[in-house]
KEKEVO-362252 format. One record per residue (C-alpha): residue in three letters; z, y, x. Coordinates in Angstrom, 3 decimals, always signed. Example, Ala and Ser with C-alpha at 12.3 -4.5 7.8 and 13.67 -1.06 7.14 Angstrom:
2
[pt "Ala", [+7.800, -4.500, +12.300]],
[pt "Ser", [+7.140, -1.060, +13.670]],
This chain:
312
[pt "Unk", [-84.917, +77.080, +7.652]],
[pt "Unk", [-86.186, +78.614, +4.220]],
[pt "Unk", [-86.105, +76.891, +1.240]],
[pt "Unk", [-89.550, +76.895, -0.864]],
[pt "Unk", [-88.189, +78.801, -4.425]],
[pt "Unk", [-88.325, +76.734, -7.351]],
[pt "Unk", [-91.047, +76.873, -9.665]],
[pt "Unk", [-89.997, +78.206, -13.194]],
[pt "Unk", [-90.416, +74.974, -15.801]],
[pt "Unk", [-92.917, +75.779, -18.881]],
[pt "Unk", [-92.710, +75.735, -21.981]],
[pt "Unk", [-93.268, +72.060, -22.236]],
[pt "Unk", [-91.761, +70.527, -19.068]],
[pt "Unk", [-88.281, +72.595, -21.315]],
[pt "Unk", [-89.239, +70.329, -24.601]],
[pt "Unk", [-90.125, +66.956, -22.724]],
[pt "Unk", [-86.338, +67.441, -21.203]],
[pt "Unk", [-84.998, +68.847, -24.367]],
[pt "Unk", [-86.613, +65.689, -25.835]],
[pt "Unk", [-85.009, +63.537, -22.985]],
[pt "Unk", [-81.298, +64.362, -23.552]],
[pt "Unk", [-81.719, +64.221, -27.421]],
[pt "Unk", [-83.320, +60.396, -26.928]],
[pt "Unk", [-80.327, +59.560, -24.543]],
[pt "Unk", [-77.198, +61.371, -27.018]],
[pt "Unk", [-79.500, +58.460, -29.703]],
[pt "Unk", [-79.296, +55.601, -27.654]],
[pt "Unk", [-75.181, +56.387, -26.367]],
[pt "Unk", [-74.596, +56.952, -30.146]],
[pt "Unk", [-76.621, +53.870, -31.186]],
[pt "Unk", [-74.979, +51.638, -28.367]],
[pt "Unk", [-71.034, +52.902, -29.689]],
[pt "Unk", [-71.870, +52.023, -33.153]],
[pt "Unk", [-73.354, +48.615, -31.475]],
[pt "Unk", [-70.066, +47.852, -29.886]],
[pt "Unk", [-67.833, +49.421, -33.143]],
[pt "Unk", [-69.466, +47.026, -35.431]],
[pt "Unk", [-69.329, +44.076, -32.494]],
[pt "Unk", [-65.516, +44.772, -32.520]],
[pt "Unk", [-65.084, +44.674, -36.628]],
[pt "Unk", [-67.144, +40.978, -36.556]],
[pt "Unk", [-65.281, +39.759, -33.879]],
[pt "Unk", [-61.592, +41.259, -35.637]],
[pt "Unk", [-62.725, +40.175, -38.992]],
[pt "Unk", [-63.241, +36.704, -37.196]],
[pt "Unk", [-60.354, +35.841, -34.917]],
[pt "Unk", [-57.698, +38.681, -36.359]],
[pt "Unk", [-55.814, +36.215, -38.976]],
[pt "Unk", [-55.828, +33.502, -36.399]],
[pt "Unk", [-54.849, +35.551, -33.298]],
[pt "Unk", [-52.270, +37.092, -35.406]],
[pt "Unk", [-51.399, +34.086, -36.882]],
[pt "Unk", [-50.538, +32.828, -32.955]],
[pt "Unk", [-48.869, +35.856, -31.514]],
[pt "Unk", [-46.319, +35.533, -34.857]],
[pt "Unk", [-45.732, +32.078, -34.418]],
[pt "Unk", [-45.266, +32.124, -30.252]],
[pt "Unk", [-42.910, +34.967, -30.870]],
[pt "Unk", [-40.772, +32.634, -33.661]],
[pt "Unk", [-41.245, +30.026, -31.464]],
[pt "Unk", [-39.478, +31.950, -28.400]],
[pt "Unk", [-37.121, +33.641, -30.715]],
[pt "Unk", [-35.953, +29.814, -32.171]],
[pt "Unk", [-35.646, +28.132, -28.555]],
[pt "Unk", [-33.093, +31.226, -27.307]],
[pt "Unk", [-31.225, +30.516, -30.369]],
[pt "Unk", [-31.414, +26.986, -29.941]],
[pt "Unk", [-30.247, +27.298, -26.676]],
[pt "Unk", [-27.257, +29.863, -27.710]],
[pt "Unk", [-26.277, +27.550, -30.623]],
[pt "Unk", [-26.278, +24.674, -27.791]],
[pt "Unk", [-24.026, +26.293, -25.607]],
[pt "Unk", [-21.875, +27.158, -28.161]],
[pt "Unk", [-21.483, +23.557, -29.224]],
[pt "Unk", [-21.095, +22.174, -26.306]],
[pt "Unk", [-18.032, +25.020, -25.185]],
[pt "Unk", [-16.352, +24.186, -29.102]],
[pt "Unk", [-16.410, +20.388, -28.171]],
[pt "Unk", [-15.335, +20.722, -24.615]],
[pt "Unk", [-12.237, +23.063, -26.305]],
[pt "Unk", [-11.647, +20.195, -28.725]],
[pt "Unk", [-11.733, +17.457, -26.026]],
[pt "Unk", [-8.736, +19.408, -24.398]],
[pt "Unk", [-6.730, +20.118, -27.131]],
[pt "Unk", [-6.626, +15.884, -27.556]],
[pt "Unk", [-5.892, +15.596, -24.401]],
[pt "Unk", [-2.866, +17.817, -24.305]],
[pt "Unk", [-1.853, +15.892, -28.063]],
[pt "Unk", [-1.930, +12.732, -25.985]],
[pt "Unk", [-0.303, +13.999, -22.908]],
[pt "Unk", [+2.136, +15.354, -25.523]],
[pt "Unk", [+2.680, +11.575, -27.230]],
[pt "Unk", [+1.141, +13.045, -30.517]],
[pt "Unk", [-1.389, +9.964, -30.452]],
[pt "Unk", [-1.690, +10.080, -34.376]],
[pt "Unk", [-3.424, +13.874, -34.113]],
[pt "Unk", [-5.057, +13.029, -30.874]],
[pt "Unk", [-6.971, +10.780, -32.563]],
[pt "Unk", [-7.755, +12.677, -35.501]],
[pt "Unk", [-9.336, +15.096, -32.964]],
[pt "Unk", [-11.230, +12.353, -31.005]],
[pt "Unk", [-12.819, +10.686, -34.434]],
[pt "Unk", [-13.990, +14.235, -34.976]],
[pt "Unk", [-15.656, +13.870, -31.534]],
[pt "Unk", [-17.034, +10.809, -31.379]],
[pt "Unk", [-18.737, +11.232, -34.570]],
[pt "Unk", [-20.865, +13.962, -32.858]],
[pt "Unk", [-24.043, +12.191, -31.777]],
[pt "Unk", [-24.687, +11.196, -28.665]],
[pt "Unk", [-23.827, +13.990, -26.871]],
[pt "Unk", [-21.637, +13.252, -23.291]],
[pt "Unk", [-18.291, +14.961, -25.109]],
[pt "Unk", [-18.759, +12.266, -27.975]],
[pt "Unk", [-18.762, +9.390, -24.859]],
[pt "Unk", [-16.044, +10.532, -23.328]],
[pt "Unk", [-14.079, +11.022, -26.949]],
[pt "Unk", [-14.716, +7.408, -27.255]],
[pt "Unk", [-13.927, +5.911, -23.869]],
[pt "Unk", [-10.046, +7.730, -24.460]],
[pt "Unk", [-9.762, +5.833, -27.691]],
[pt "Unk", [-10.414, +2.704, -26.161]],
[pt "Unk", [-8.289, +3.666, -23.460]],
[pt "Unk", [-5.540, +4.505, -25.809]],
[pt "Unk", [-6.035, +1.436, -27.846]],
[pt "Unk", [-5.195, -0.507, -24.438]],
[pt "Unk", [-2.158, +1.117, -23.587]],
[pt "Unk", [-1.169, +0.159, -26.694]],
[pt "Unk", [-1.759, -3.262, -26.213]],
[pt "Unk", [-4.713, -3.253, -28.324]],
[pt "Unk", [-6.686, -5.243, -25.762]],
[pt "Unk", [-9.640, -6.803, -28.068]],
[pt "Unk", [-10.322, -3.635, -30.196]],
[pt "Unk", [-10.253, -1.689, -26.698]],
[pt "Unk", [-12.768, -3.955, -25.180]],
[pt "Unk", [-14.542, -3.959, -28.304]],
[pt "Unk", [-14.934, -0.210, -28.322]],
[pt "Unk", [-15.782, -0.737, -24.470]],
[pt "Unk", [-18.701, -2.725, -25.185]],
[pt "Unk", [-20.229, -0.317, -28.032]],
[pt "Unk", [-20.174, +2.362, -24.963]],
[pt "Unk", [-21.539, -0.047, -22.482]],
[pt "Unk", [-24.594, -0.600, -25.270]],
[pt "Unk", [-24.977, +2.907, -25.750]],
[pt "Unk", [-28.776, +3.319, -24.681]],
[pt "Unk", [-28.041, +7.223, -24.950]],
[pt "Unk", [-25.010, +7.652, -23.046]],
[pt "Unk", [-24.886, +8.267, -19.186]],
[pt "Unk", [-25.209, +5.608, -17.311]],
[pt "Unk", [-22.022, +6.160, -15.578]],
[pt "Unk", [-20.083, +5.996, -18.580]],
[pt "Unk", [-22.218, +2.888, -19.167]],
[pt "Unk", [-21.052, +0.854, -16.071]],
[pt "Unk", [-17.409, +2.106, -16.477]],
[pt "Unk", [-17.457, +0.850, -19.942]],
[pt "Unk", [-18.721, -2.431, -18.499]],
[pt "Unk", [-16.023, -2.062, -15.822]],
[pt "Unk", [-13.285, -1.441, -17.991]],
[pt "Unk", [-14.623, -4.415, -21.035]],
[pt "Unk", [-14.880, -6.932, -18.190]],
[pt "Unk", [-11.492, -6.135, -16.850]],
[pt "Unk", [-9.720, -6.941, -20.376]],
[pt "Unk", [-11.232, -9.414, -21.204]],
[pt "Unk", [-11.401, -11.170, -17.927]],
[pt "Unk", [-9.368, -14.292, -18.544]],
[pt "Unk", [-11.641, -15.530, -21.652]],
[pt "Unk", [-14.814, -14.686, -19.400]],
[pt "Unk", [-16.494, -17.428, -17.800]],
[pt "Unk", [-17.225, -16.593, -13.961]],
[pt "Unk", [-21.083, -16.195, -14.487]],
[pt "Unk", [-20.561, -14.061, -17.412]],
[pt "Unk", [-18.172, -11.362, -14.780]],
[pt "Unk", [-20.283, -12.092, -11.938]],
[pt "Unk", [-23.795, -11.173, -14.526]],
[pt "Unk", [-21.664, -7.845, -15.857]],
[pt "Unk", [-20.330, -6.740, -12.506]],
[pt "Unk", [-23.373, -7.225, -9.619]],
[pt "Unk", [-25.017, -4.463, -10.130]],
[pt "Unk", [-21.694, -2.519, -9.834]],
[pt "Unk", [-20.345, -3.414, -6.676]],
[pt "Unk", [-22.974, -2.675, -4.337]],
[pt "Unk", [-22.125, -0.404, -1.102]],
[pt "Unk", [-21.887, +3.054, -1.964]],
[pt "Unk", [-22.097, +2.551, -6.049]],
[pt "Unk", [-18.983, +5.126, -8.031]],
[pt "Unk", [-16.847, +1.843, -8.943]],
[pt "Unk", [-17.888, -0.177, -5.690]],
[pt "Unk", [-13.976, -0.604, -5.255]],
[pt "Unk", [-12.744, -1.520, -8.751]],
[pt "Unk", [-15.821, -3.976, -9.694]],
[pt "Unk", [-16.102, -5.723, -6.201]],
[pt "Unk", [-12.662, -7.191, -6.452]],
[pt "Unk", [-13.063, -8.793, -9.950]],
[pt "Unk", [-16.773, -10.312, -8.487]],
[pt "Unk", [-15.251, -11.276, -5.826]],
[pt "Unk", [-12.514, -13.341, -7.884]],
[pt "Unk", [-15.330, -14.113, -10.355]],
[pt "Unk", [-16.406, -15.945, -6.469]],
[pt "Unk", [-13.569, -17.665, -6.090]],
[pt "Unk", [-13.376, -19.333, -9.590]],
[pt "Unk", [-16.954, -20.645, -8.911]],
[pt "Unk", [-16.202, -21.668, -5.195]],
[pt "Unk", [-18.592, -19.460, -3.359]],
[pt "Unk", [-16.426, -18.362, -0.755]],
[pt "Unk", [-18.940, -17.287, +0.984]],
[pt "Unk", [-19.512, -14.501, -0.646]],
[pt "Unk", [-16.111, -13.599, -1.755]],
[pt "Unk", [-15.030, -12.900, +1.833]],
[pt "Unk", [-17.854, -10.731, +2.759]],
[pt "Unk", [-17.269, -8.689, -0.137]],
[pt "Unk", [-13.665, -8.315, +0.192]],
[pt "Unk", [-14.368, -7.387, +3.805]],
[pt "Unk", [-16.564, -4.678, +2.564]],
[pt "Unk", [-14.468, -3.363, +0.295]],
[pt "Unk", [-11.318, -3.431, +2.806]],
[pt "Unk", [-13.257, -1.737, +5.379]],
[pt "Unk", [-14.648, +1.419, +3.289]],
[pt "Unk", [-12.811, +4.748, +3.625]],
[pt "Unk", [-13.335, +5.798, +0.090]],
[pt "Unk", [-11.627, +2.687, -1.335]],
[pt "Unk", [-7.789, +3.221, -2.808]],
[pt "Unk", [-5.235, +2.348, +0.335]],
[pt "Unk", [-3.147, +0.025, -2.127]],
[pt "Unk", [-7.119, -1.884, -3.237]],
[pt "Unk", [-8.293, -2.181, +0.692]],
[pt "Unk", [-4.624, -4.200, +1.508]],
[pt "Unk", [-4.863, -6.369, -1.720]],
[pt "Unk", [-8.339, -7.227, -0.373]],
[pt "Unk", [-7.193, -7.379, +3.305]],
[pt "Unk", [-5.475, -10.006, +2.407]],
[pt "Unk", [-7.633, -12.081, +0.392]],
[pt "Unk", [-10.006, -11.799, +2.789]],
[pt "Unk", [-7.873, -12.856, +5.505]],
[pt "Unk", [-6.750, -15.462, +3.924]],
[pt "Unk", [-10.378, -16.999, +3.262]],
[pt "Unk", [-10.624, -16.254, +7.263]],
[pt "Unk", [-12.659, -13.213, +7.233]],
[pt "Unk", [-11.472, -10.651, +9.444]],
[pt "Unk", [-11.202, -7.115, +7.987]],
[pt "Unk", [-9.359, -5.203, +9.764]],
[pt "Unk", [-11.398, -2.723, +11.788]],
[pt "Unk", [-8.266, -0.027, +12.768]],
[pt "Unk", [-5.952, -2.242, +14.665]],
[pt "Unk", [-6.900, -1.530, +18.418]],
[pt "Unk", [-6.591, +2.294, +17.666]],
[pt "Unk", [-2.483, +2.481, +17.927]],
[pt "Unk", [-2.250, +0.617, +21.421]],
[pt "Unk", [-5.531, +3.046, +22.417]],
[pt "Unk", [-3.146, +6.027, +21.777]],
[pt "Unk", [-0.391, +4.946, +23.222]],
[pt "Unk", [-2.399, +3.705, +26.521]],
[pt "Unk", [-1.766, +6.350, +29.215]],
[pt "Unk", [-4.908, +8.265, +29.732]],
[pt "Unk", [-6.596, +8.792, +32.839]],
[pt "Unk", [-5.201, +11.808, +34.880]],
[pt "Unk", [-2.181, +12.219, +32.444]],
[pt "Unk", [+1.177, +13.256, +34.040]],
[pt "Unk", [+3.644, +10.406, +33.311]],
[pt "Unk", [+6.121, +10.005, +30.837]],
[pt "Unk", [+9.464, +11.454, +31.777]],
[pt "Unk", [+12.290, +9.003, +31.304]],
[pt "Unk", [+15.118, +10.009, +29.192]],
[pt "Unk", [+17.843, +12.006, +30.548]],
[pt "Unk", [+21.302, +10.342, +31.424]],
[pt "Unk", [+24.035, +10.525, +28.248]],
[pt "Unk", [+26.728, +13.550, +29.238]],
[pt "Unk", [+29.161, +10.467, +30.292]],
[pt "Unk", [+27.443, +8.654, +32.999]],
[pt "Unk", [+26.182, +12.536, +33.835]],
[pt "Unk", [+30.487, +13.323, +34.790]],
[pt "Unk", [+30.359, +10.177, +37.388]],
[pt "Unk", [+30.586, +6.340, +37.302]],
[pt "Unk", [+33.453, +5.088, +35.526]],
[pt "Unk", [+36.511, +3.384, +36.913]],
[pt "Unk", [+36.429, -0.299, +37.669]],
[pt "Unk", [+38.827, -0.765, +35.374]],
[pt "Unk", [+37.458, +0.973, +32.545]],
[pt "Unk", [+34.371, -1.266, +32.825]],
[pt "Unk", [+36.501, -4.733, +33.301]],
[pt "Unk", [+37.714, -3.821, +30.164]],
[pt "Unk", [+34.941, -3.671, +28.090]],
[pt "Unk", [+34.402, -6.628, +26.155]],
[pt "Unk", [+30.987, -8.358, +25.579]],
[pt "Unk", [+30.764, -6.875, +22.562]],
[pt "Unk", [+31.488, -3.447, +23.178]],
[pt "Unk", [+28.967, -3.762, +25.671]],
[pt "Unk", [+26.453, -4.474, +23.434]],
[pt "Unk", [+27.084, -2.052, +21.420]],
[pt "Unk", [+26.918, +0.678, +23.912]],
[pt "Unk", [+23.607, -0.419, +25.154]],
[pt "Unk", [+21.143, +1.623, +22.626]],
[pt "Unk", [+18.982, -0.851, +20.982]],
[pt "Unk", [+14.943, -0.468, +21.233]],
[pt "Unk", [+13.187, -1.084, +18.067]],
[pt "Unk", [+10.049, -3.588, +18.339]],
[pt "Unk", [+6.636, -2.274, +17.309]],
[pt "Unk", [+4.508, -5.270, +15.582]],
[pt "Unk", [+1.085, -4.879, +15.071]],
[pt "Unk", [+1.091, -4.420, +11.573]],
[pt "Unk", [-2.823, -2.917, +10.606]],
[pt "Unk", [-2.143, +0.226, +9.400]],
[pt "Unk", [+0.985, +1.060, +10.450]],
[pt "Unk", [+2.418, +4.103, +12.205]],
[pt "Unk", [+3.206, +4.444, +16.241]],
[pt "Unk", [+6.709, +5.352, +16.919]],
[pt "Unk", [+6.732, +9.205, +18.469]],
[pt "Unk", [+7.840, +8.844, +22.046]],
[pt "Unk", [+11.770, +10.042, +22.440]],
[pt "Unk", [+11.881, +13.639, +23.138]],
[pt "Unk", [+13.016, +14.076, +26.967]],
[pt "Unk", [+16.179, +16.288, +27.613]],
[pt "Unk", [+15.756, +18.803, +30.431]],
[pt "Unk", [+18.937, +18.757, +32.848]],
């Protein structure tokens, strides 16, 4: 299909588009000085603050990752000087130990500065220093800032030296909230309530507690038999492990039986003479006769391995 030619423009169709592009190279150049002076208000207006903020969010960033930095370092320089005491005191060099730990526990409340003080109480009761101890005990205990941890073994330890000028309710008001099921000093805490019990009468809950305490895993061995026995004593029973030595040593079901030892080498040669055995006295007898040790039921205590069978 043809295409109809194009007309040739005139002379004034070429000026009214001439005209055209010259009005629309105006307005583009109109509309960028527009937006040019727009952009100078607006920077004129909000530069100095803007700028203001970008400098300050940068110092800001740049002082927390020093903070941060300076922190660390702190913390690894105190940690260092916490050891170095330690080794003095492990060392018997108390006098520079405890320079080292006043240098500590003058550092705030930070958990290095706890600790510092909870070994110079400690120190000051193995030293017999039992008052200043607990004294130093309760300032930890007060601490608002410290751990709470460090908190209820400060209480712990302050009851526990001071326990004979305490009045029961004043150990059993310290020490409750420490010896529930499942608390860190559960153990350590519930025993001295539990006496705390006893001095008031309430052996009703004494025993339970001691029971408790016997009966959890986690306990010390040598704190579950002290308790063991208290609490047998007051007629609780709290021994939970005593039918598992006479289950193991019950023959189990399909189990070949137990061979019986072999004979010794002399009844092995042949019976002896009748007048070898007319001639043993009672005694002799006796002691021939190998003696078979009695197991009692002790909680707690170990089976006796079976004696190892000789094969002819």
């Amino acid at each position: 299909m043809a295409l109809r030619p194009t007309p040739p423009q005139t002379r004034a169709q070429q000026l009214a588009a001439q005209q055209a592009q010259q009005g629309d190279a105006f307005l583009r150049e109109v509309d960028d000085a527009l937006r040019e002076d727009q952009m100078m208000s607006a920077v004129r207006r909000y530069g100095k603050p803007v700028g203001a903020g970008l400098v300050l969010g940068l110092a800001a960033l740049g002082g927390y990752l020093w903070w941060g930095h300076h922190q660390e370092q702190q913390s690894a320089t105190r940690a260092e000087q916490l050891t170095i005491a330690l080794d003095q005191i492990e060392a018997s060099r108390t006098d520079l130990a405890n320079k080292t730990l006043d240098g500590l526990a003058a550092g705030g409340d930070s958990g290095s500065a706890v600790v510092a003080r909870l070994v110079e109480a400690g120190l000051l009761a193995g030293q017999g220093k039992a008052q200043d101890a607990a004294t130093r005990y309760a300032a930890v205990a007060a601490d608002a800032n410290a751990p709470q941890t460090y908190r209820d073994f400060a209480t712990l330890r302050q009851v526990s030296l001071n326990y004979d000028q305490m009045k029961p309710e004043e150990v059993v008001t310290k020490l409750k909230p420490l010896a529930a099921p499942g608390a860190p000093w559960f153990g350590a805490a519930g025993e001295l309530l539990g006496l705390a019990y006893l001095k008031q009468g309430k052996k009703e809950l004494a025993a339970p507690l001691f029971g408790a305490i016997a009966k959890d895993k986690d306990q010390p061995e040598s704190l579950r038999a002290r308790v063991r026995q208290v609490a047998s004593q007051l007629g609780f029973d709290a021994v939970d492990d005593v039918a598992r030595p006479i289950e193991m040593n019950a023959p189990q079901p399909g189990a070949a039986p137990m061979a019986a030892p072999a004979a010794a080498p002399a009844a092995a040669a042949g019976p002896a003479p009748a007048s070898a055995q007319a001639s043993r006295s009672p005694k002799a007898a006796k002691a021939a006769t190998p003696e078979i040790p009695l197991m009692v039921g002790k909680p707690g205590a170990a089976t006796p391995a079976a004696p190892a069978t000789t094969q002819p």
